[in-house]
N, CA, C and O atoms as a Tripos MOL2 file, in Angstrom:
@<TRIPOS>MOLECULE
protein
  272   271    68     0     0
PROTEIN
NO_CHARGES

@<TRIPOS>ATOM
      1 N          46.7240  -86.0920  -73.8150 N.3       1 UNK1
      2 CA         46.6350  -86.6650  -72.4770 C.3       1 UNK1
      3 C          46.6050  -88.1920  -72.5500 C.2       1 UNK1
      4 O          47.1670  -88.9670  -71.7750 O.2       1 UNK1
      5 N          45.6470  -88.5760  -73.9090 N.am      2 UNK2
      6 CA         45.6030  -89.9860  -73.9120 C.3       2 UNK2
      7 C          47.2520  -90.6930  -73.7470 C.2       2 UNK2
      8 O          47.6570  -91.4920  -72.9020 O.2       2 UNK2
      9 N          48.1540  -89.8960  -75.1780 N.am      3 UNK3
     10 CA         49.0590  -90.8740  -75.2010 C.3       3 UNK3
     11 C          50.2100  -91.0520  -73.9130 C.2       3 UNK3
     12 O          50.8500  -92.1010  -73.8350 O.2       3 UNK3
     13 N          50.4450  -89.7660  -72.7630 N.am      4 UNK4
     14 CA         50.8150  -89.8140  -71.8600 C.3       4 UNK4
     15 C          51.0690  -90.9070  -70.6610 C.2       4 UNK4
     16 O          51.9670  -91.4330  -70.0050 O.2       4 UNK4
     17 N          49.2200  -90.8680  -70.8900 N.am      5 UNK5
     18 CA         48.5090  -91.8380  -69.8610 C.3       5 UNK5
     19 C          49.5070  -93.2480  -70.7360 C.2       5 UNK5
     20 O          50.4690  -93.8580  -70.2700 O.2       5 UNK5
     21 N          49.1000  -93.3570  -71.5730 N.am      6 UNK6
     22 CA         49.8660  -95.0130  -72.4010 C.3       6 UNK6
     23 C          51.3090  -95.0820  -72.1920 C.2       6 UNK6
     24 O          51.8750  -96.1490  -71.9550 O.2       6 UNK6
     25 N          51.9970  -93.8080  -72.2880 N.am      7 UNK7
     26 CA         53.8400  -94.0910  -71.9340 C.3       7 UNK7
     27 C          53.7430  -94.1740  -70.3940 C.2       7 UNK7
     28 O          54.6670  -94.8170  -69.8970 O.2       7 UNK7
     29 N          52.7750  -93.6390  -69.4630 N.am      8 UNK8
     30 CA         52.7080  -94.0490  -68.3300 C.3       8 UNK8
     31 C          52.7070  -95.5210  -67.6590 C.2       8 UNK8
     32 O          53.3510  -95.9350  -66.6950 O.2       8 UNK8
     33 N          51.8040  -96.1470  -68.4580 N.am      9 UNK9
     34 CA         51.3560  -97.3910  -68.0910 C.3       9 UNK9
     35 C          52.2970  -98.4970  -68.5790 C.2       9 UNK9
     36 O          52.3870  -99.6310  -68.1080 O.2       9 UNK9
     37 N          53.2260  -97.7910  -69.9630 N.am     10 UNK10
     38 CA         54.0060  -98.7250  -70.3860 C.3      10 UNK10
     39 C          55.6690  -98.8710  -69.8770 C.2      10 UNK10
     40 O          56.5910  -99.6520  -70.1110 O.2      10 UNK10
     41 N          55.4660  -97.6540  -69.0550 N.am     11 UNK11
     42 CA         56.9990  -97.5120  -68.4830 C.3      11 UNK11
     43 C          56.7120  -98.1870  -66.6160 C.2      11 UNK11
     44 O          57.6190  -98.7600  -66.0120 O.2      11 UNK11
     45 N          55.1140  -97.9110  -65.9130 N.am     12 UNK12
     46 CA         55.1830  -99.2300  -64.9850 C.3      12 UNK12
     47 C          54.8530 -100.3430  -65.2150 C.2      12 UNK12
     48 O          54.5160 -101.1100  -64.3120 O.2      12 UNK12
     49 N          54.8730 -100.6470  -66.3610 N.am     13 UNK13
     50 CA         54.8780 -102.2060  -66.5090 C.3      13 UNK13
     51 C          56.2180 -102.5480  -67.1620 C.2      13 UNK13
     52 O          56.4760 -103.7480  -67.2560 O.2      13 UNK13
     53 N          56.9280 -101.8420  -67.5340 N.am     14 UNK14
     54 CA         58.4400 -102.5020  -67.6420 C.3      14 UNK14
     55 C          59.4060 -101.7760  -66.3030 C.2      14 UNK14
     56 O          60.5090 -102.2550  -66.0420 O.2      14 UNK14
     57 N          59.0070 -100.9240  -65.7400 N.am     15 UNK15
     58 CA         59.6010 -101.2330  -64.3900 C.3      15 UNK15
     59 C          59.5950 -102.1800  -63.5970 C.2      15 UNK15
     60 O          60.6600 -102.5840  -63.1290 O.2      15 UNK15
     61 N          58.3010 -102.7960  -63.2360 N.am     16 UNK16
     62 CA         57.5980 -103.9630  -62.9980 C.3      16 UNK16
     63 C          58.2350 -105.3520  -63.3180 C.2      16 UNK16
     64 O          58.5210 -106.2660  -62.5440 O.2      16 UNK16
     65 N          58.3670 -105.2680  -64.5470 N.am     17 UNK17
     66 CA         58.8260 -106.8130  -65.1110 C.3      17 UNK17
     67 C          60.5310 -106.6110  -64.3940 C.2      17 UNK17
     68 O          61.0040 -107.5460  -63.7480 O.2      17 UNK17
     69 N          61.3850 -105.2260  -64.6120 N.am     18 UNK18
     70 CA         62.8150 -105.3420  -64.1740 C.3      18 UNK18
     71 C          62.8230 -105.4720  -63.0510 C.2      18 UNK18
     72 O          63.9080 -105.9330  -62.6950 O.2      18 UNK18
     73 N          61.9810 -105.2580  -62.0390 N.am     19 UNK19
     74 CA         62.0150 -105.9670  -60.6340 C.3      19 UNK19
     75 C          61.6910 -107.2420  -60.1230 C.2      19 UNK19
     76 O          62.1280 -107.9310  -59.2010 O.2      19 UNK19
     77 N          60.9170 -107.3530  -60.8660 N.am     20 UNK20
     78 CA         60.4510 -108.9270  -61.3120 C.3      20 UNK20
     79 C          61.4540 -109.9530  -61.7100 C.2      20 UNK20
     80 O          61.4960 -111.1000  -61.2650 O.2      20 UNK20
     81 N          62.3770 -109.3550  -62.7220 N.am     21 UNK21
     82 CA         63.3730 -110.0520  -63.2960 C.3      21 UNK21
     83 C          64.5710 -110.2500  -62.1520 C.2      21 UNK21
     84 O          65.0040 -111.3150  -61.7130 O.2      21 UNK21
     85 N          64.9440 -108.9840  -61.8310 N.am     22 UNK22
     86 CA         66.4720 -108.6240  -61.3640 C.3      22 UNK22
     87 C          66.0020 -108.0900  -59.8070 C.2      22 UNK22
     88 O          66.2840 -106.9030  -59.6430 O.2      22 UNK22
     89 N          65.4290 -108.6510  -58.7910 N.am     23 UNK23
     90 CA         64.9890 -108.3150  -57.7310 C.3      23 UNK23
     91 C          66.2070 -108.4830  -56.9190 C.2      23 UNK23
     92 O          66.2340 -107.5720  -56.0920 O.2      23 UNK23
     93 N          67.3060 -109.3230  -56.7950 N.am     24 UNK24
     94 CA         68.4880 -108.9990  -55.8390 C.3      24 UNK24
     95 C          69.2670 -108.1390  -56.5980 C.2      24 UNK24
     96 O          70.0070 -107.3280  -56.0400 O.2      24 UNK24
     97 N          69.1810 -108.2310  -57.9540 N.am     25 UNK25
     98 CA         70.3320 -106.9810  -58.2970 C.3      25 UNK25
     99 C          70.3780 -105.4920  -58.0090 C.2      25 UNK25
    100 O          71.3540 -104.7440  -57.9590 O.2      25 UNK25
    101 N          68.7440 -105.1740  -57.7840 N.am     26 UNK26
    102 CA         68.8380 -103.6950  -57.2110 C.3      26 UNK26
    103 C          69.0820 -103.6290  -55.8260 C.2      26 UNK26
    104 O          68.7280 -104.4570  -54.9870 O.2      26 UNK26
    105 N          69.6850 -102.6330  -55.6540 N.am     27 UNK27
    106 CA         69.8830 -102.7410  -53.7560 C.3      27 UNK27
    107 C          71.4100 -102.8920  -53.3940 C.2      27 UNK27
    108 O          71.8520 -102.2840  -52.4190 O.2      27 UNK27
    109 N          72.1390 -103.6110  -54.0870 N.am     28 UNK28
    110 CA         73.0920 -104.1840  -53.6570 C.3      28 UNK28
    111 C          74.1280 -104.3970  -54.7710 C.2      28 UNK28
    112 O          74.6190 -105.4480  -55.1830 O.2      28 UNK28
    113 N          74.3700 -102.9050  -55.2190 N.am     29 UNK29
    114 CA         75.7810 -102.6840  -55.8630 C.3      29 UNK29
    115 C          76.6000 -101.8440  -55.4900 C.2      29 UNK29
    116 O          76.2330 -100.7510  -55.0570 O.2      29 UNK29
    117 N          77.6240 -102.1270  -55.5690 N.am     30 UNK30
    118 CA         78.8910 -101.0700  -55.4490 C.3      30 UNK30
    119 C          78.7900  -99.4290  -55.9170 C.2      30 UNK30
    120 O          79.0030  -98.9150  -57.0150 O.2      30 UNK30
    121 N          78.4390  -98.9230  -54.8200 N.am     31 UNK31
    122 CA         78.0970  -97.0990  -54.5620 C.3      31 UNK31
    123 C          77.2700  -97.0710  -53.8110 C.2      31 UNK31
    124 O          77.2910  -96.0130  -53.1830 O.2      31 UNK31
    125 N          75.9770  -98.1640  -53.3320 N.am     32 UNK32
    126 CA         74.8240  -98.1090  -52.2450 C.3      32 UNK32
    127 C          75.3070  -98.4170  -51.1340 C.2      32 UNK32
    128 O          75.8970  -99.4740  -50.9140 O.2      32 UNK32
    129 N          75.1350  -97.6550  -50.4390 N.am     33 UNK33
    130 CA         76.0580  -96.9970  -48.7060 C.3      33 UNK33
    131 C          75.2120  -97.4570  -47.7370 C.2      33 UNK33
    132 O          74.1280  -96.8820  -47.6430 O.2      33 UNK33
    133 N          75.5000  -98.5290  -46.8570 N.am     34 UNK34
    134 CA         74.4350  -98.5640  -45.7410 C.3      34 UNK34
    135 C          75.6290  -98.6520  -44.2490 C.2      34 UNK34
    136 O          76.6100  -99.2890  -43.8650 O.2      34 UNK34
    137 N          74.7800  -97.6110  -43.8490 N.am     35 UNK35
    138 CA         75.6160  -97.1140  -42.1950 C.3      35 UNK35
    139 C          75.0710  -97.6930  -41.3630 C.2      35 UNK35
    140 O          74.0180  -97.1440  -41.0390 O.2      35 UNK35
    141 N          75.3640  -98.8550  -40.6740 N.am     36 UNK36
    142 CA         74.9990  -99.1880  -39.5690 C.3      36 UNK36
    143 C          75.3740  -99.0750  -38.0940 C.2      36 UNK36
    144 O          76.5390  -99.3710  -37.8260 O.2      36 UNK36
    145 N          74.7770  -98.7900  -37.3430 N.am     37 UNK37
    146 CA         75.2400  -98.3880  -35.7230 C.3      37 UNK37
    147 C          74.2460  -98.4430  -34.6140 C.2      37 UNK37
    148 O          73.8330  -97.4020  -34.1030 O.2      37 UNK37
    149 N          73.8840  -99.5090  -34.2600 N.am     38 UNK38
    150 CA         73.5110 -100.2820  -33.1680 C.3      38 UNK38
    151 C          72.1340 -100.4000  -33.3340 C.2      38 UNK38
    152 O          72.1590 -101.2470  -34.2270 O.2      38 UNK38
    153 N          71.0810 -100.2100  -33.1650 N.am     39 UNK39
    154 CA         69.2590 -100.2220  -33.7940 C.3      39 UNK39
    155 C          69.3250  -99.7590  -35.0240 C.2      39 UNK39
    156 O          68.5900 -100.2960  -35.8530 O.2      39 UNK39
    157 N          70.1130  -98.7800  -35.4060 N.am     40 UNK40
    158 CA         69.4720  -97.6100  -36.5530 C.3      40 UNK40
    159 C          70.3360  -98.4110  -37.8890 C.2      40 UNK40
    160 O          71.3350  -99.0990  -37.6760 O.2      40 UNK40
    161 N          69.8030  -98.2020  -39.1710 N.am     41 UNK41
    162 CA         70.3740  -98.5600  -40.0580 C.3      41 UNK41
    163 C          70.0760  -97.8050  -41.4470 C.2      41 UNK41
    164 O          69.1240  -98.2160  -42.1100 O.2      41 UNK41
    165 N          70.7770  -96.8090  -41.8850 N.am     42 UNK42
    166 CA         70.4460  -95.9070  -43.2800 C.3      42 UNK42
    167 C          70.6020  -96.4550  -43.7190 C.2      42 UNK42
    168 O          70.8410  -97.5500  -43.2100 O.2      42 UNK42
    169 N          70.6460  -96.2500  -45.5200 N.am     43 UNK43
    170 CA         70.4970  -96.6620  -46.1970 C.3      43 UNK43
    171 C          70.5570  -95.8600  -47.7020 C.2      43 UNK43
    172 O          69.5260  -95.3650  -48.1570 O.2      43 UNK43
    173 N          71.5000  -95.7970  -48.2350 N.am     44 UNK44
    174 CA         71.6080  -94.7810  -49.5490 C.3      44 UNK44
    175 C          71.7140  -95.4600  -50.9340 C.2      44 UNK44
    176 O          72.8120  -95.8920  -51.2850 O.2      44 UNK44
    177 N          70.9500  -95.5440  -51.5060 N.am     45 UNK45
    178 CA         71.0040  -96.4550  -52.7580 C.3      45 UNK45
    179 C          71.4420  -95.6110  -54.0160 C.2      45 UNK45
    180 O          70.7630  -95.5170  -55.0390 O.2      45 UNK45
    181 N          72.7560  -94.9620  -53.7940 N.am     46 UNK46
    182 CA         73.1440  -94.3470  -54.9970 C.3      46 UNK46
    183 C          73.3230  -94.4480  -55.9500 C.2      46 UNK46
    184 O          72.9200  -93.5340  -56.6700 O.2      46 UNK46
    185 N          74.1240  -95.7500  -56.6680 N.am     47 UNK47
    186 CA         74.2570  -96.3920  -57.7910 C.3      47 UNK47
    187 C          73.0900  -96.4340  -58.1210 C.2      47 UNK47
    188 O          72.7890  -95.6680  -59.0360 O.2      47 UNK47
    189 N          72.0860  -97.2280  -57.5960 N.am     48 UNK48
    190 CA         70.7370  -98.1730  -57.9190 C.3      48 UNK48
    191 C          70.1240  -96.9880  -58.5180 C.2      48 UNK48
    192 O          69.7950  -97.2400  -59.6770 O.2      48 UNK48
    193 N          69.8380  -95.7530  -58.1570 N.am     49 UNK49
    194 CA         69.0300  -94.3820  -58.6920 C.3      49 UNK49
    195 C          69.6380  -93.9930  -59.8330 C.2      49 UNK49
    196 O          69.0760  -93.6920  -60.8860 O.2      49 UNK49
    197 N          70.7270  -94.0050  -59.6190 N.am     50 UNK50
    198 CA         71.6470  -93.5780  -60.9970 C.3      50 UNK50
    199 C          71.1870  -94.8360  -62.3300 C.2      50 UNK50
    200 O          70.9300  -94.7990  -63.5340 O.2      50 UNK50
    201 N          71.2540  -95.5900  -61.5470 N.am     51 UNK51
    202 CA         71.1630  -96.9170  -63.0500 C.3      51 UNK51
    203 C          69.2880  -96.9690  -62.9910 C.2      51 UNK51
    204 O          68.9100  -97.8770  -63.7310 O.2      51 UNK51
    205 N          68.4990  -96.4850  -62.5430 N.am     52 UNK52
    206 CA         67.2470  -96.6950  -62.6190 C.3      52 UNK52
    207 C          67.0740  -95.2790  -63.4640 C.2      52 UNK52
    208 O          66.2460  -95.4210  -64.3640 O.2      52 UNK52
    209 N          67.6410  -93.9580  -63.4030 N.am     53 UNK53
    210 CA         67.1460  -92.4180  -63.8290 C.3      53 UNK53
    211 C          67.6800  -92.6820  -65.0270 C.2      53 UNK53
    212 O          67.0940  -92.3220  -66.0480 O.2      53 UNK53
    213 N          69.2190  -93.5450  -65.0840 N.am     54 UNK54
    214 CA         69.6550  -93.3540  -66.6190 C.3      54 UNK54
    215 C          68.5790  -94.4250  -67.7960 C.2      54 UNK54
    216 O          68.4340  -94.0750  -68.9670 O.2      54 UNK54
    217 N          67.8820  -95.7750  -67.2110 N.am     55 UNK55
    218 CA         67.4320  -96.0950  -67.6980 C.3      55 UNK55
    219 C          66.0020  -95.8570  -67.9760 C.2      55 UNK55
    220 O          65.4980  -96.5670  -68.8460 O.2      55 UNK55
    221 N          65.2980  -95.0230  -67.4150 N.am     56 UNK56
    222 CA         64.1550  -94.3320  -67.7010 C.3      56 UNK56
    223 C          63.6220  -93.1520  -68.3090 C.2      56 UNK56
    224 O          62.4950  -92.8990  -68.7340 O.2      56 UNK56
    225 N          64.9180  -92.3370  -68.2470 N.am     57 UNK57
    226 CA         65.5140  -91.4540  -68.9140 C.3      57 UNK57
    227 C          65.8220  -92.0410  -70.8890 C.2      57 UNK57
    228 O          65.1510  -91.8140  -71.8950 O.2      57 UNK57
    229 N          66.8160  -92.6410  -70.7340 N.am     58 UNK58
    230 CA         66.4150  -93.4330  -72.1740 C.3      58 UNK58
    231 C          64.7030  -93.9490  -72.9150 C.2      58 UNK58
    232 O          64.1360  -93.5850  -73.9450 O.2      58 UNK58
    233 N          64.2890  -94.9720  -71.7760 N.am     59 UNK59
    234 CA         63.1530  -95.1600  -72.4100 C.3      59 UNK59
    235 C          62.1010  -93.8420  -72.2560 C.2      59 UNK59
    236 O          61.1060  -93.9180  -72.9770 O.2      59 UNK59
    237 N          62.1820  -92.9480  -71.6160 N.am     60 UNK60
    238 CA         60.7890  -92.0510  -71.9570 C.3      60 UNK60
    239 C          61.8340  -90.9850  -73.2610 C.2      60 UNK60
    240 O          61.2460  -90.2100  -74.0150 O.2      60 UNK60
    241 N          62.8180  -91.0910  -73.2870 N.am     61 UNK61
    242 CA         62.9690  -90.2920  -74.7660 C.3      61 UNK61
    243 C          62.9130  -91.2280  -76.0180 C.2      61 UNK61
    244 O          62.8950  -90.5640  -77.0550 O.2      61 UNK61
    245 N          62.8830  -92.4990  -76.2080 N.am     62 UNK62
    246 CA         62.1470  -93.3430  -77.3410 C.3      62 UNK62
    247 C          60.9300  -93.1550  -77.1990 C.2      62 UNK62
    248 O          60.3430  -92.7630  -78.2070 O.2      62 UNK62
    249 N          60.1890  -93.3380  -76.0470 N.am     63 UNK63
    250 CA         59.2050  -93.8080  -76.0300 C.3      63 UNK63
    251 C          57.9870  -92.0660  -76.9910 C.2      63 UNK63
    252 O          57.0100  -92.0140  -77.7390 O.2      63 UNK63
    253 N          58.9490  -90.9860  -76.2730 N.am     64 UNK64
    254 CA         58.4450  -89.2470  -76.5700 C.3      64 UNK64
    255 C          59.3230  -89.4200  -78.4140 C.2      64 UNK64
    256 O          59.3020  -88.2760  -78.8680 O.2      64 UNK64
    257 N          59.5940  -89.8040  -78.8360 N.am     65 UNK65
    258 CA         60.3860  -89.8380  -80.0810 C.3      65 UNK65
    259 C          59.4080  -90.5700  -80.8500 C.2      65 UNK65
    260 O          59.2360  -90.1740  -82.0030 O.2      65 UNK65
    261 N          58.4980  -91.9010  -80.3070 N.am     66 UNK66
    262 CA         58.2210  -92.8100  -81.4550 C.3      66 UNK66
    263 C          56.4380  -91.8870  -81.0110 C.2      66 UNK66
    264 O          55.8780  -91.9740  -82.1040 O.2      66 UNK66
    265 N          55.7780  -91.4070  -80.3910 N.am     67 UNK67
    266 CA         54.5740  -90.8990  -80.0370 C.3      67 UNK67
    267 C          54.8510  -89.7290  -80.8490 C.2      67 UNK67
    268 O          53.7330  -89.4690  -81.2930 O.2      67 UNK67
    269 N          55.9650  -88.5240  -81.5010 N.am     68 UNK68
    270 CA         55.5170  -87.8300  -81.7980 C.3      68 UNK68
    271 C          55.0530  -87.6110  -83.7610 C.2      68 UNK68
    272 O          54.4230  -86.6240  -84.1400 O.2      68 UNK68
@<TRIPOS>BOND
     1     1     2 1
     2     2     3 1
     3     3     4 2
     4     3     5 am
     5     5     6 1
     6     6     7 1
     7     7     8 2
     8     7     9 am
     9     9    10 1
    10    10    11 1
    11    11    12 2
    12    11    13 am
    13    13    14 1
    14    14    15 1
    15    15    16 2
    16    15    17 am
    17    17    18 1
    18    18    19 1
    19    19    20 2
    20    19    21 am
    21    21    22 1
    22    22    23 1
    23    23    24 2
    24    23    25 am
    25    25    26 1
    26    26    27 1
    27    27    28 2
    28    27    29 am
    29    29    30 1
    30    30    31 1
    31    31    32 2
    32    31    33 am
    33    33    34 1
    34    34    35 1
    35    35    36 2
    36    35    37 am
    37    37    38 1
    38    38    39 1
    39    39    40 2
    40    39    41 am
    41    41    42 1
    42    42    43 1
    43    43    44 2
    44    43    45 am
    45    45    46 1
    46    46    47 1
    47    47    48 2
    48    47    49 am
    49    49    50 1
    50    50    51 1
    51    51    52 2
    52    51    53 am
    53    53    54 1
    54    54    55 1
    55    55    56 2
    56    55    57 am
    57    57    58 1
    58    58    59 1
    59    59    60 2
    60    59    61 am
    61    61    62 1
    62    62    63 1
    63    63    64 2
    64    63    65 am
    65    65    66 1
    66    66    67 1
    67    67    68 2
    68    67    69 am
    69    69    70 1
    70    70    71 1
    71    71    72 2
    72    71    73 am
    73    73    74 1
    74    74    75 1
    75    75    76 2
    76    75    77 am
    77    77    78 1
    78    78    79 1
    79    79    80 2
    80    79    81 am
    81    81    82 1
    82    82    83 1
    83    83    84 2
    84    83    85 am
    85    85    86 1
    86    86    87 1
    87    87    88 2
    88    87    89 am
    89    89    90 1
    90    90    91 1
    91    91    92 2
    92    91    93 am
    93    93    94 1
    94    94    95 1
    95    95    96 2
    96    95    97 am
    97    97    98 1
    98    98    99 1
    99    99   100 2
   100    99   101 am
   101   101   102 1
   102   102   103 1
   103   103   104 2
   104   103   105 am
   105   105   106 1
   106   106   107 1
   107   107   108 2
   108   107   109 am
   109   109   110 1
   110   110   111 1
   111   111   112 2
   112   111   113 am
   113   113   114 1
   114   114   115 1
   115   115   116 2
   116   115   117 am
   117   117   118 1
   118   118   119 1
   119   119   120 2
   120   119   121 am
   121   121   122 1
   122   122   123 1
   123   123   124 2
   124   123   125 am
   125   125   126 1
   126   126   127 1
   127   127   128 2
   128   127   129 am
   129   129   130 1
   130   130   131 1
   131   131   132 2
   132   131   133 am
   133   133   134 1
   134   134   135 1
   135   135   136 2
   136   135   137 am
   137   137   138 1
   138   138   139 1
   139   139   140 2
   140   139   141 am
   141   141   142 1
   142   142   143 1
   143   143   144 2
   144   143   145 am
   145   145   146 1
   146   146   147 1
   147   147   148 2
   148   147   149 am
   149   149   150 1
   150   150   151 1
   151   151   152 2
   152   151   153 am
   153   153   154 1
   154   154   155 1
   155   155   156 2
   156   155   157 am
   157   157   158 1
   158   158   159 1
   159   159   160 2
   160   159   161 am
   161   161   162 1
   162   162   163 1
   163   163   164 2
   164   163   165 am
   165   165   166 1
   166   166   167 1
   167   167   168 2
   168   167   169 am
   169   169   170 1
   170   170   171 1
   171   171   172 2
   172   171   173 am
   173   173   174 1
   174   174   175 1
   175   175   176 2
   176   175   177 am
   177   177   178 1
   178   178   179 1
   179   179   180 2
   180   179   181 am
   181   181   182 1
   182   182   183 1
   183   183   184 2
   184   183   185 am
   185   185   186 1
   186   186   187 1
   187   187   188 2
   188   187   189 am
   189   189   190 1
   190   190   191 1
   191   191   192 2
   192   191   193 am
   193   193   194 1
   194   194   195 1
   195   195   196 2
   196   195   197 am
   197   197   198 1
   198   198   199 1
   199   199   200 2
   200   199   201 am
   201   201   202 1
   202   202   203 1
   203   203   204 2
   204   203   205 am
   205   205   206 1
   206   206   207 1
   207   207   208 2
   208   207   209 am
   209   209   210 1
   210   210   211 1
   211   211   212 2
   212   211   213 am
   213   213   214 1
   214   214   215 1
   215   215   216 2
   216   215   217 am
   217   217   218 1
   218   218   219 1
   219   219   220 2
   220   219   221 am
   221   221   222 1
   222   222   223 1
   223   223   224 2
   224   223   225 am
   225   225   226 1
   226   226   227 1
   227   227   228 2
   228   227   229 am
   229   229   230 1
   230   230   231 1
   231   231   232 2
   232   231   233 am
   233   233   234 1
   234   234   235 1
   235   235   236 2
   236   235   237 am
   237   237   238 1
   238   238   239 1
   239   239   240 2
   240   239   241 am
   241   241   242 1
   242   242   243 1
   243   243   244 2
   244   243   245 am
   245   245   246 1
   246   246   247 1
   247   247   248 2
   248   247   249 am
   249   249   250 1
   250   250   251 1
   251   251   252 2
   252   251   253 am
   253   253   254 1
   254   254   255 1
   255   255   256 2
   256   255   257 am
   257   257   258 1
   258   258   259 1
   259   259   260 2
   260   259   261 am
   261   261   262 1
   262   262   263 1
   263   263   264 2
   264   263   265 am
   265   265   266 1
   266   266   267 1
   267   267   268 2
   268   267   269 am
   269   269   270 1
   270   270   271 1
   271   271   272 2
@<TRIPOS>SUBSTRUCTURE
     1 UNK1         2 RESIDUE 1 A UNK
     2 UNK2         6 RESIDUE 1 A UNK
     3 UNK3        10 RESIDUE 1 A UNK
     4 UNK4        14 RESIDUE 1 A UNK
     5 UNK5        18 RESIDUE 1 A UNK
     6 UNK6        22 RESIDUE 1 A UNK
     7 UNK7        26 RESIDUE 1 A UNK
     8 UNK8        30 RESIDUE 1 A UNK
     9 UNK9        34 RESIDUE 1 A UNK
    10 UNK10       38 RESIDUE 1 A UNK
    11 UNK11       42 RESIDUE 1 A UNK
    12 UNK12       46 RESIDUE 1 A UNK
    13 UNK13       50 RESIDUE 1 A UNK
    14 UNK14       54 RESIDUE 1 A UNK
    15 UNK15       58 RESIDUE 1 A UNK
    16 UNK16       62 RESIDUE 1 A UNK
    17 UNK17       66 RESIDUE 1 A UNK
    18 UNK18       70 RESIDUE 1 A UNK
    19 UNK19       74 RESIDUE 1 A UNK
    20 UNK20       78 RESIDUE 1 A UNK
    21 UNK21       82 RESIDUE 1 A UNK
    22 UNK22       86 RESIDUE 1 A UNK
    23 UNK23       90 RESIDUE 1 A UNK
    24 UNK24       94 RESIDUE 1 A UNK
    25 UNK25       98 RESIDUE 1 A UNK
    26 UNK26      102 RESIDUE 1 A UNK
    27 UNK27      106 RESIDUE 1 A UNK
    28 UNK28      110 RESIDUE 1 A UNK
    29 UNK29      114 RESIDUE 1 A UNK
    30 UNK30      118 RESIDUE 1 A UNK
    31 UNK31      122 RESIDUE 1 A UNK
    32 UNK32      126 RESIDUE 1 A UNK
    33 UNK33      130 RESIDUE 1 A UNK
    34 UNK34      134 RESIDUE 1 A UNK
    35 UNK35      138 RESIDUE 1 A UNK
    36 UNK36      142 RESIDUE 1 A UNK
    37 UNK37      146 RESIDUE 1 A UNK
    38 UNK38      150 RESIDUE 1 A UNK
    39 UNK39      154 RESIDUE 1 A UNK
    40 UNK40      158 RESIDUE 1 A UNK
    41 UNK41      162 RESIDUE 1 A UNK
    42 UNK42      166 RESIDUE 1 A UNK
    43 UNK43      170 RESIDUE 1 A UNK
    44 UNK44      174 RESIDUE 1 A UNK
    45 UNK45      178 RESIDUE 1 A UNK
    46 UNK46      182 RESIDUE 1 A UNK
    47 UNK47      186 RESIDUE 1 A UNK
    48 UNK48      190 RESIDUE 1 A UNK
    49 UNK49      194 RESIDUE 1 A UNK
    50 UNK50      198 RESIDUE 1 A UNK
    51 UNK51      202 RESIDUE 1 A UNK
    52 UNK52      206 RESIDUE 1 A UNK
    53 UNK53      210 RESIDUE 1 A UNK
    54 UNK54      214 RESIDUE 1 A UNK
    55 UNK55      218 RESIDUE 1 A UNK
    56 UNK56      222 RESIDUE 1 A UNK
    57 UNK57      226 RESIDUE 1 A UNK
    58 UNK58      230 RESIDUE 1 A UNK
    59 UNK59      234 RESIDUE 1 A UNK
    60 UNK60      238 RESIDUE 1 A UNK
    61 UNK61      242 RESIDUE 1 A UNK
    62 UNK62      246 RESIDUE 1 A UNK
    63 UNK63      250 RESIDUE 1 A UNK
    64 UNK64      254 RESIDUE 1 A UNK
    65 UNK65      258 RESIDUE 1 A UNK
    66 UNK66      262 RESIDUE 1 A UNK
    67 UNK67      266 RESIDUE 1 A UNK
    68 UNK68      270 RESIDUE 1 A UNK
């Protein structure tokens, strides 16, 4: 449980710093869909999930690789 808790804490604090770092780059790439039509405004951040799952996805399998 301990070391969990530690890949926990170490994967929001480098989420943290990449928003920190790259704060206009998420949001606003080519595949994130925003529909606008008169008050209302969606909003689909498809790319941005894709490039956030593939990169967290990588680090929690180093991170489960170097803990075991």
């Amino acid at each position: 449980m301990g070391r969990l808790l530690i890949l926990a804490g170490i994967l929001l604090i480098i989420t943290g710093i990449l928003f920190q770092v790259f704060p206009k780059f998420l949001g606003k790439l080519p595949g994130d869909v925003m529909y606008s039509k008169g008050n209302m405004t969606v909003y689909f951040p498809f790319m941005t999930m894709l490039i956030i799952s593939i990169i967290l996805t990588l680090l929690v399998n180093v991170f489960l690789r170097f803990f075991k």
